[in-house]
C-alpha positions in Angstrom: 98.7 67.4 61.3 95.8 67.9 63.1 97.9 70.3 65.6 99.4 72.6 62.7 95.7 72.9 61.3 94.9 74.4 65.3 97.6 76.5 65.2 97.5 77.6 61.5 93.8 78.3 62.4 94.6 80.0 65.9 97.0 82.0 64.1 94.3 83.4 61.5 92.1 84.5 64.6 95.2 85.9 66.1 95.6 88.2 63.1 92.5 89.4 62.6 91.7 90.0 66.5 95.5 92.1 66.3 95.5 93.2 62.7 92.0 93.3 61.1 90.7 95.4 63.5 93.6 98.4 63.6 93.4 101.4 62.1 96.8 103.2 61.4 96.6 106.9 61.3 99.8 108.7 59.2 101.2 111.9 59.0 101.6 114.2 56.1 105.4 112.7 55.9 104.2 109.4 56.1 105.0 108.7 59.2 102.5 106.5 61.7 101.5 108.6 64.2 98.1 107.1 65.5 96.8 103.4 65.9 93.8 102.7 67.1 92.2 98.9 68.1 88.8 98.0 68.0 86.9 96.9 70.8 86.3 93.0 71.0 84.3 92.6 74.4 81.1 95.0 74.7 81.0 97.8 76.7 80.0 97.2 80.7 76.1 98.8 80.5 74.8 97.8 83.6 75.8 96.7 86.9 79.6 96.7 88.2 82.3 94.8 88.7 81.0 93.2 92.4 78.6 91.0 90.0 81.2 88.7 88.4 81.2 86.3 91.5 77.7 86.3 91.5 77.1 85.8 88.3 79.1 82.6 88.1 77.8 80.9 91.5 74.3 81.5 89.4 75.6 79.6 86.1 78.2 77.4 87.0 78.1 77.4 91.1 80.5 74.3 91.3 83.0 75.8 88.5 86.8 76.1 90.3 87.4 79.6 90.3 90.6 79.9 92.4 92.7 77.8 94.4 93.4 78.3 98.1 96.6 76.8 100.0 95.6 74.8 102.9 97.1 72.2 105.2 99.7 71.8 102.3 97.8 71.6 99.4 96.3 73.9 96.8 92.5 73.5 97.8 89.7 74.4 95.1 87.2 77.0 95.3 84.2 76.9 93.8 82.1 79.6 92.0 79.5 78.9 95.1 82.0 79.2 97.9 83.9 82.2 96.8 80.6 84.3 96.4 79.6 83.0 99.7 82.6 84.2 101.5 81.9 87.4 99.3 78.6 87.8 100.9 79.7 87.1 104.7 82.4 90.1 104.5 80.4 92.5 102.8 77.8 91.9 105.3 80.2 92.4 108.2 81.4 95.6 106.4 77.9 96.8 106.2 76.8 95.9 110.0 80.9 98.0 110.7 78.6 100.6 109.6 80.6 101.1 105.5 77.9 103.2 103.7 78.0 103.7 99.7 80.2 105.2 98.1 83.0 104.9 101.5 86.3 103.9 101.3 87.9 100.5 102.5 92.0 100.7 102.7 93.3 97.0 102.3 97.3 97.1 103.0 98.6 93.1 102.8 100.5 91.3 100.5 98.9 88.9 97.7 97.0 86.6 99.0 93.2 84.7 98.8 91.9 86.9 101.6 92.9 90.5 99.6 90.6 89.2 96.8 87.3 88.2 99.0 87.6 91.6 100.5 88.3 93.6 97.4 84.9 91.8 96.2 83.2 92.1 99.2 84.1 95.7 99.8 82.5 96.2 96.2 79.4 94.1 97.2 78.8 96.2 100.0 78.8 99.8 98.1 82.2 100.9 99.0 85.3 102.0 96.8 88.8 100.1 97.6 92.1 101.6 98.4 94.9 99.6 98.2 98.1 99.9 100.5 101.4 98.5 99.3 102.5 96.5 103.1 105.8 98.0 102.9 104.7 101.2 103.5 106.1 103.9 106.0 103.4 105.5 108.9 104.1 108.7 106.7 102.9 107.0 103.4 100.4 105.3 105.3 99.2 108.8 106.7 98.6 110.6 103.5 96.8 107.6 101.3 94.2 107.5 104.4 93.8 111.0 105.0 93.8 111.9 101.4 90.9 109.3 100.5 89.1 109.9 103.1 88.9 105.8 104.1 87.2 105.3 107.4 88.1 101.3 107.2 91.7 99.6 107.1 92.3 95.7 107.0 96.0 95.0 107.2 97.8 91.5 107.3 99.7 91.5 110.3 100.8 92.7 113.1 103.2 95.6 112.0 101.2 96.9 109.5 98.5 97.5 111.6 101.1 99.0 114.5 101.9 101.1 110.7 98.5 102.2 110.4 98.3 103.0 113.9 101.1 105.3 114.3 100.1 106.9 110.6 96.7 108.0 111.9 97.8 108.7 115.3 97.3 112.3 114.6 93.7 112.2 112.7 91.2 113.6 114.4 89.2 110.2 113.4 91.2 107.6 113.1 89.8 104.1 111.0 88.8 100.9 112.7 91.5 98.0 111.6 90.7 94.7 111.6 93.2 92.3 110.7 93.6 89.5 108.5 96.1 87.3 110.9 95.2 87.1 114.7 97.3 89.4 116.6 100.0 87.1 118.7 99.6 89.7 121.6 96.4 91.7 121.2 98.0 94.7 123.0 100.6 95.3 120.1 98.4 95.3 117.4 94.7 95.8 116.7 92.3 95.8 119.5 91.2 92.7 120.7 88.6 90.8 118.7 89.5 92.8 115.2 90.3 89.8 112.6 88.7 89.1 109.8 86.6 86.5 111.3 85.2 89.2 114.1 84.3 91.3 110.9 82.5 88.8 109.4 80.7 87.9 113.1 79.4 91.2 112.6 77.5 90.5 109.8 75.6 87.2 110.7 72.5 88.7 111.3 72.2 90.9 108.4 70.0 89.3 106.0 71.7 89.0 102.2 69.0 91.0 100.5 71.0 94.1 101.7 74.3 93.4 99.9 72.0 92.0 96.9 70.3 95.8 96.9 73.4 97.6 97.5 75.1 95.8 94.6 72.0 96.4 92.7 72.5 99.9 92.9 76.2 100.4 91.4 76.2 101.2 87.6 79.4 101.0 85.3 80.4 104.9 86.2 80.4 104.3 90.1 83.8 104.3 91.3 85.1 101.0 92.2 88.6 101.9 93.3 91.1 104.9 94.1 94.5 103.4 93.2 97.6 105.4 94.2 100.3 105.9 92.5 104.0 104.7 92.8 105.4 108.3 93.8 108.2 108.2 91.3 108.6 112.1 91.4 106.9 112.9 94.3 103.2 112.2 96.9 101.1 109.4 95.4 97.9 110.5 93.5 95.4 109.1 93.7 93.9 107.7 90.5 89.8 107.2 90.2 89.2 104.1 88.4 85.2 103.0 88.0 83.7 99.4 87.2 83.6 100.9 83.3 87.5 101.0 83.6 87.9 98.1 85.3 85.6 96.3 83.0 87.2 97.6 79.6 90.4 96.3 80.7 89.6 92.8 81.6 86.6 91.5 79.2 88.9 93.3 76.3 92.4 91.4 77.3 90.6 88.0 77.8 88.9 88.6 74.2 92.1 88.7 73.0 94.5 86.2 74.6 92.8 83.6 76.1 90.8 82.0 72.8 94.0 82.2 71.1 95.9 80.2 74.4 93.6 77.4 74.4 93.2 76.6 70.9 97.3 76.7 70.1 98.1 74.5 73.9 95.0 72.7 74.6 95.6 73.5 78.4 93.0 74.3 81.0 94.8 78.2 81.5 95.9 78.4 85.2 98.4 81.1 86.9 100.1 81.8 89.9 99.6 85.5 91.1 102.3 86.7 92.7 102.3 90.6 91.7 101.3 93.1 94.4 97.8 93.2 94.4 98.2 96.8 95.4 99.6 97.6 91.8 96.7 98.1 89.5 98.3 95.2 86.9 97.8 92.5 90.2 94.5 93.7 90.3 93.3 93.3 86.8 94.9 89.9 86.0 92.9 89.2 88.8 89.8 90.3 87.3 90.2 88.8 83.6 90.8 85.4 85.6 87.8 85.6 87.2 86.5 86.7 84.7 87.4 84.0 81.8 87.0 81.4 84.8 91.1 80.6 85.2 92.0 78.9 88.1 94.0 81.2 90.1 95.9 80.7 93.3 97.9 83.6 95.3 101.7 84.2 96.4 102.8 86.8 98.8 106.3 87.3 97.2 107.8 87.9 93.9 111.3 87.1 95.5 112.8 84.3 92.9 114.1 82.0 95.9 110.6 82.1 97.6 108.6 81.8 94.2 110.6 79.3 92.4 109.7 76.4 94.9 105.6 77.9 94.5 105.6 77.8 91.0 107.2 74.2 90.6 104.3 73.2 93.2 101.2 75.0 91.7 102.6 74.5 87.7 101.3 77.5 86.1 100.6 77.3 82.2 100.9 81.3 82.0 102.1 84.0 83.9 102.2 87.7 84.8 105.5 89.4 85.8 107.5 92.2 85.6 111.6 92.0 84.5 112.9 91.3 87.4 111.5 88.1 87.8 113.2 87.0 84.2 116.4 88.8 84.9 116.4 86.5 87.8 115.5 82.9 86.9 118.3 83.4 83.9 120.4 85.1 86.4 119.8 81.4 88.9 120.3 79.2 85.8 123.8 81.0 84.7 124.9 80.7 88.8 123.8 77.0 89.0 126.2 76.6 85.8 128.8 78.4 86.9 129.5 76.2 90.9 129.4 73.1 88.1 131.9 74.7 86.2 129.8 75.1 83.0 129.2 79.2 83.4 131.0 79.1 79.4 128.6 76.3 78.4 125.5 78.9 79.7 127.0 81.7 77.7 127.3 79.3 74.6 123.7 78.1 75.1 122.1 82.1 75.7 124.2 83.0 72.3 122.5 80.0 70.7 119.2 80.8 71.5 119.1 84.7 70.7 120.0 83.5 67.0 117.5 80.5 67.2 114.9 82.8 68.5 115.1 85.1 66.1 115.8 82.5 63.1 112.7 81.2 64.6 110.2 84.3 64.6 111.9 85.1 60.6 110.0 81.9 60.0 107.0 82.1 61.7 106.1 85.7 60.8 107.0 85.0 57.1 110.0 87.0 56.7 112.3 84.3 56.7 113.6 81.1 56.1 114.2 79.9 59.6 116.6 77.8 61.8 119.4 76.1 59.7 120.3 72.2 60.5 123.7 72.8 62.6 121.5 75.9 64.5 118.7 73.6 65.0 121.6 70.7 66.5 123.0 73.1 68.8 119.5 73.9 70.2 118.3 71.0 70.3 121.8 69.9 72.5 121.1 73.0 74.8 117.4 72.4 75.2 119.0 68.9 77.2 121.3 70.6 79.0 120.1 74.0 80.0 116.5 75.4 78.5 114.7 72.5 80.2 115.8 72.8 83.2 114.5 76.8 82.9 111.2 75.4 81.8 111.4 73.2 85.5 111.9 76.7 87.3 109.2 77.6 86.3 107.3 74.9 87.2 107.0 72.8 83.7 104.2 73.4 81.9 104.3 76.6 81.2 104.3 78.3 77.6 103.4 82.1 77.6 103.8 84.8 80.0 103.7 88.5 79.8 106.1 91.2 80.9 105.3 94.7 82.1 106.5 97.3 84.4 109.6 98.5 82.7 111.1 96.7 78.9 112.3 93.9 79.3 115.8 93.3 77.4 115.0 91.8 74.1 118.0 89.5 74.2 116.3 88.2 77.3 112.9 87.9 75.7 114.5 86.3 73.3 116.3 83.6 75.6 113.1 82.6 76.7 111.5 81.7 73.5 114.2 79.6 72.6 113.4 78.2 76.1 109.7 77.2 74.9 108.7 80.2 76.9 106.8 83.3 74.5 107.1 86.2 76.8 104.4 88.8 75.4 105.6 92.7 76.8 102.8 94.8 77.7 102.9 98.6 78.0 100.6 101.0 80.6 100.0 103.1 84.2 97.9 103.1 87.1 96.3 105.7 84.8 95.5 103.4 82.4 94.0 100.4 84.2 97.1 98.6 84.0 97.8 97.8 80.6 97.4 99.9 77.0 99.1 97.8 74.9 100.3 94.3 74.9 101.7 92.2 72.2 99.1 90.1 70.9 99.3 86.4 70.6 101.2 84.6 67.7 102.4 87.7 66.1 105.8 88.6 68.5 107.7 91.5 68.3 110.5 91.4 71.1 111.7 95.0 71.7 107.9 96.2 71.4 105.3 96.8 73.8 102.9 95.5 70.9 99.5 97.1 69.8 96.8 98.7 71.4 94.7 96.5 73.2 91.3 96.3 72.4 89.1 99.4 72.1 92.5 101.9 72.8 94.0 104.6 71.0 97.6 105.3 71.4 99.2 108.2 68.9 102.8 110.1 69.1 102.5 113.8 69.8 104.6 116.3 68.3 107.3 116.1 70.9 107.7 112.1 70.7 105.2 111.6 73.9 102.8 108.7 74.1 99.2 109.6 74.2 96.1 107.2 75.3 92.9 107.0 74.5 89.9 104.6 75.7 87.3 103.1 77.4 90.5 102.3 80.4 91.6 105.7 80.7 91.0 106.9 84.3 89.2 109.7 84.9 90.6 112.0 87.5 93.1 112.3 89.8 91.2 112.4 93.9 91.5 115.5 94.9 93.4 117.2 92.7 91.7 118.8 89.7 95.1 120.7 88.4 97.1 117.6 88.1 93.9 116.0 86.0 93.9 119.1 83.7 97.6 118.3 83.3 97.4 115.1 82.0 94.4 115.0 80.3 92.7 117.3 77.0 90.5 116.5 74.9 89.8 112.8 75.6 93.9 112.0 75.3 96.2 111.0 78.2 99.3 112.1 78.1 101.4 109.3 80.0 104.7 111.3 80.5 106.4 108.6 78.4 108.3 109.0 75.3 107.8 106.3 72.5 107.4 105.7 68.6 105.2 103.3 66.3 106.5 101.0 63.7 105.5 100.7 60.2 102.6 98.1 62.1 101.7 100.1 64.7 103.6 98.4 67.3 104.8 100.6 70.3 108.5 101.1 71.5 109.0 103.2 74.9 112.0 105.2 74.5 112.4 107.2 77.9 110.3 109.1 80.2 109.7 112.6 79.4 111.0 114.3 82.5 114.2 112.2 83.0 115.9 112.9 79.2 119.2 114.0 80.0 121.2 116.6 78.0 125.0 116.2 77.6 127.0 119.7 77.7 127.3 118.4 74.3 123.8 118.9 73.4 123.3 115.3 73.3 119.9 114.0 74.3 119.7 110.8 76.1 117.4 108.8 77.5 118.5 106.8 80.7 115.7 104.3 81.0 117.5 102.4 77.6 120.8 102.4 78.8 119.4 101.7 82.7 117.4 98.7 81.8 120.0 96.8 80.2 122.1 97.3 82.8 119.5 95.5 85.0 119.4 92.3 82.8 123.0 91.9 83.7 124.5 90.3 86.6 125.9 91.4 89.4 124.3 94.5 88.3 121.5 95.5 91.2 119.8 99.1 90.6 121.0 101.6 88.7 121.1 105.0 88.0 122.2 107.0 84.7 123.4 110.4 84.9 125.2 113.1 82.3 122.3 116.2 82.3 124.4 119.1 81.8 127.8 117.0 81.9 130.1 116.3 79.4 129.5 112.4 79.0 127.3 110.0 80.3 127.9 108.0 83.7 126.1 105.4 85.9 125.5 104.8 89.7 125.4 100.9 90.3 125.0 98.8 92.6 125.6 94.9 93.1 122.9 92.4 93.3 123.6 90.9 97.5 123.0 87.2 95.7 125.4 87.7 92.8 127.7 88.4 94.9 127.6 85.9 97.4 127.7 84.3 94.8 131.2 85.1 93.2 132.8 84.9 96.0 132.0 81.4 96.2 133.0 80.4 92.9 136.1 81.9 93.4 136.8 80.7 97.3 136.6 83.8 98.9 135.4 84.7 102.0 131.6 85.2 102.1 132.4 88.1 104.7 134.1 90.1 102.2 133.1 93.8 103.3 131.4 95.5 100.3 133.7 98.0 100.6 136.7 96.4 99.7 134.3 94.5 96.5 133.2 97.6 95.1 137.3 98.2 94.2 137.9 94.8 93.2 139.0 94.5 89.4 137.9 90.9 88.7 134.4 92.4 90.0 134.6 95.6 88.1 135.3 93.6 84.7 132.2 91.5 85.7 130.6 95.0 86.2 132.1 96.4 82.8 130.6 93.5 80.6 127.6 94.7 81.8 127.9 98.1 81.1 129.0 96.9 77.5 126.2 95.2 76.9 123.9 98.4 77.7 126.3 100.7 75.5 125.3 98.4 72.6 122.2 99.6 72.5 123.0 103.5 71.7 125.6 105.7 69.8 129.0 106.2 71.5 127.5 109.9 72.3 125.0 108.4 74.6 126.7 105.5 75.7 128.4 104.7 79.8 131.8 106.1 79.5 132.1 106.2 83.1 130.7 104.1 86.2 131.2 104.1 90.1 130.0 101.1 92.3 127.8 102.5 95.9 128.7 100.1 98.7 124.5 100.4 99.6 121.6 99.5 98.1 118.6 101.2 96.4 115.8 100.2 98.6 112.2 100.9 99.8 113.5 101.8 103.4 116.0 103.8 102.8 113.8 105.8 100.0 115.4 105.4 97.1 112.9 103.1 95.7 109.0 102.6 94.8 106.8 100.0 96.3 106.8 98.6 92.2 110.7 99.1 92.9 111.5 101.9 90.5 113.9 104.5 91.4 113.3 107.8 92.3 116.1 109.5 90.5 116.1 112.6 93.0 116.6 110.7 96.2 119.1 108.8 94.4 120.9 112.3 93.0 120.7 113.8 96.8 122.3 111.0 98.3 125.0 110.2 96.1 125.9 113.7 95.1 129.5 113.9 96.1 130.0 110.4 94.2 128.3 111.8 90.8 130.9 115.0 91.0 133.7 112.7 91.7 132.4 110.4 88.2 133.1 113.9 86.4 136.3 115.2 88.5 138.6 112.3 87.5 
């Protein structure tokens, strides 16, 4: 009893902190256009960002902030050690000669070492640029030239030979140091630039400088130039200050993490495995920090390399994006299927979509709930095949939250009946990572949720989603006609199309720019049709097409793992050449059921009449894909041009 008291009383705070506080705004028809979200964490008034370390090795100096893995093991770091390591690098940045106000590029993969300098970096003055490691000399070239950073720390080897042969032609290049030792000094950075040489530098310093230096930042000093994804074309770079930074994590951890601990009882800790040169990596960081949950790093989001982390560390929450989910359902329908129990998987995925939503009926008041024989069958699959999804993901874990792109609801779904509430957030680099988010005990699957705290969002006339708020950026670097584009009169306007329920809650619908129109008139938004398609295996990337043509068609290719993986359930050689598979029916029916699934989410006007499978893949290398692996429709639409007008010749 005492439990359904916590959580009956968790849920009341729940719906003020998400109800009680939003305003909803209608128009003349009646129609919500506007919903706003009151602020629960104070505005940042003084001082930054670079104090948080600080401020906790003052108050609670042997509080575990983060975990480190060492020698085998997940090691703890305490409050004092973390803002001690802070301290050496900023010194070492200073002695390098950083003043206030430069700019620090960091390009490596997650890991402990990315957040001491992106601290440190603050601590010392400077502004941070974050480099995705995968990217090309040419990418490389413009982020550094464009922000003007005089200082790069890679990870290894070839990113620093990257940097290298990006700057090559500046007419200053940056120093590098790098965070692994160079194997062979003379194919990477100059001898004696590591980390640990750039923290030699600083011994002497005394740590009154770094204390006066961070003394001096204020909420509005910039603490970051984040650069965007380049969907549509050259990264901009997007001017995010402490204020920004600050608005998004104090507000998030206002409202998720009191609610979290009084419903599980848990000591909250995650596994961060997102890029921390995506601006959602970088302020999950922060709000752990911040709320002081214990945090340890991953360097991949790959399922086969995370899977054996997360079972390790045991998680109670985490932060992905789609892919991840599409994959650990995709690995628990493939470990069923070399059993011969693929049916039993569908059987149990069709039991917990009803369950699920039986389930939410009940606990949102708006039904009666789970019958007995729906409650036997989940019960029978929660033995045989939700469990063992719980064990992927390490065991203990009962939230996580979504964002990047929707995430299919029937998905979303699957999970909660799994004993996994997967909350979908909604937002841009622009927007300090997230705008909306579903908030806690009050799920909405198909939604991106409400407004987080202290955010506007309303629909303009032309069905695009607007933001308002204390995490709205406030310029693009460099580029003042770009800003004007996006911004007026305190609004962003994200580029995305979207509409508000009778609650306020946000759908996203499509992006703006990619709407096709059928020679039919028909408008139709890919992005519905192309994530769906994605939540299906052996579907890889995809691409929707139809502007201008009489129907709509898709470009897709096959996931590498689901198909090695049906050709081993079916005893066929592993060496199959792609493009003999890309003709095979049994594959192409596989293929179809996918399609199927995405066509029952529109009219038969906007739905996949036609689709043709490429033999390659969408990729970073090859251009066709983001570092946060979106597509970018026109290198796609170049490249496969011939195999588009062939869709439409037949």
């Amino acid at each position: 009893m005492g439990v359904r008291r916590d959580l009956k009383r968790a849920r009341r705070r729940a719906d003020l902190a998400a109800r009680g506080s939003v305003e909803i705004v209608r128009d003349p028809g009646g129609a919500v256009r506007e919903v706003r979200a009151a602020p629960l964490a104070a505005p940042l008034t003084s001082g930054s960002m670079a104090d948080l370390p600080f401020g906790h090795a003052a108050t609670t100096p042997d509080a575990v902030l983060l975990r480190r893995r060492a020698e085998g093991a997940w090691r703890p770091v305490t409050a004092a050690a973390f803002a001690a390591e802070v301290t050496a690098v900023a010194k070492g940045l200073i002695a390098a000669g950083l003043e206030p106000g430069g700019r620090v590029a960091v390009m490596s993969r997650t890991r402990y070492e990315w957040t001491v300098l992106d601290f440190a970096v603050w601590a010392a003055g400077g502004q941070s640029v974050p480099v995705y490691p995968t990217s090309s000399a040419a990418q490389v070239e413009w982020i550094v030239r464009d922000s003007g950073a005089r200082y790069v720390v890679t990870e290894t080897a070839e990113n620093t030979a990257t940097v290298l042969a990006g700057t090559a032609s500046h007419a200053r290049r940056p120093r590098v140091w790098q965070l692994t030792p160079p194997a062979d000094a003379g194919t990477s950075a100059a001898p004696g630039d590591t980390l640990d040489d750039l923290t030699a530098l600083g011994r002497d310093l005394g740590d009154d400088e770094v204390a006066r230096r961070r003394a001096a930042l204020t909420p509005d000093t910039v603490a970051t130039l984040c650069y965007t994804s380049g969907t549509t074309g050259r990264p901009k770079g997007c001017v995010l200050t402490h204020a920004n930074l600050h608005a998004e994590a104090a507000n998030t951890v206002e409202l998720l993490h009191p609610v979290f601990q009084a419903v599980t009882g848990q000591t909250a800790s995650t596994l961060l495995f997102l890029p921390l040169a995506h601006i959602l990596g970088r302020t999950l960081q922060l709000a752990c920090l911040m709320a002081r949950i214990e945090t340890g790093h991953f360097p991949s989001v790959k399922p086969d390399e995370l899977r054996p982390a997360l079972r390790e560390f045991r998680p109670t929450f985490l932060v992905g994006v789609p892919y991840l989910f599409e994959k650990i359902h995709d690995t628990g329908r493939a470990t069923a299927e070399k059993i011969g129990r693929g049916a039993s998987f569908d059987r149990a995925e069709r039991i917990a979509v009803r369950f699920a939503e039986a389930y939410l009926r009940k606990f949102l008041g708006t039904g009666k709930g789970p019958g007995p024989g729906l409650y036997a069958a989940w019960a029978l699959y929660d033995l045989l095949v939700y469990r063992r999804i719980r064990k992927e993901l390490g065991g203990r874990m009962r939230y996580a939250i979504s964002g990047g792109s929707p995430l299919d609801r029937d998905l979303n779904l699957f999970f909660n009946a799994a004993g996994i509430v997967v909350y979908e957030g909604y937002g841009l680099t622009e927007t300090t990572a997230a705008a909306t988010i579903v908030p806690p005990l009050s799920p909405r699957p198909g939604t991106v949720g409400l407004p987080v705290p202290g955010v506007a969002v309303r629909i303009a006339d032309d069905g695009e989603v607007l933001i308002s708020g204390g995490v709205v950026f406030g310029a693009y670097w460099n580029d003042p006609a770009a800003t004007d584009a996006v911004l007026s009169g305190g609004w962003f306007a994200t580029g995305d199309l979207g509409r508000l329920d009778e609650d306020g809650y946000l759908t996203i619908t499509g992006r703006k720019k990619d709407i096709l129109v059928t020679s039919g008139g028909k408008n139709v938004s890919p992005s519905i049709l192309e994530d769906r398609l994605r939540s299906r295996s052996p579907v890889g990337q995809c691409l929707v097409v139809g502007d201008n043509r009489p129907f709509v068609a898709a470009l897709i290719t096959l996931d590498p793992e689901a198909v090695a993986h049906w050709l081993t359930v079916r005893k066929l050689p592993q060496d199959t050449p792609l493009a003999e598979l890309v003709h095979d029916e049994r594959l192409r029916r596989e293929v179809q059921k996918a399609v199927d699934h995405a066509n029952e989410a529109v009219s038969r006007a906007e739905s996949i009449r036609a689709f043709v499978l490429v033999e390659g893949e969408f990729t970073e290398e090859n251009g066709m894909l983001t570092p946060s692996l979106k597509v970018k429709r026109h290198a796609v639409t170049a490249a496969y041009a011939e195999r588009i007008e062939a869709l439409y010749r037949g």
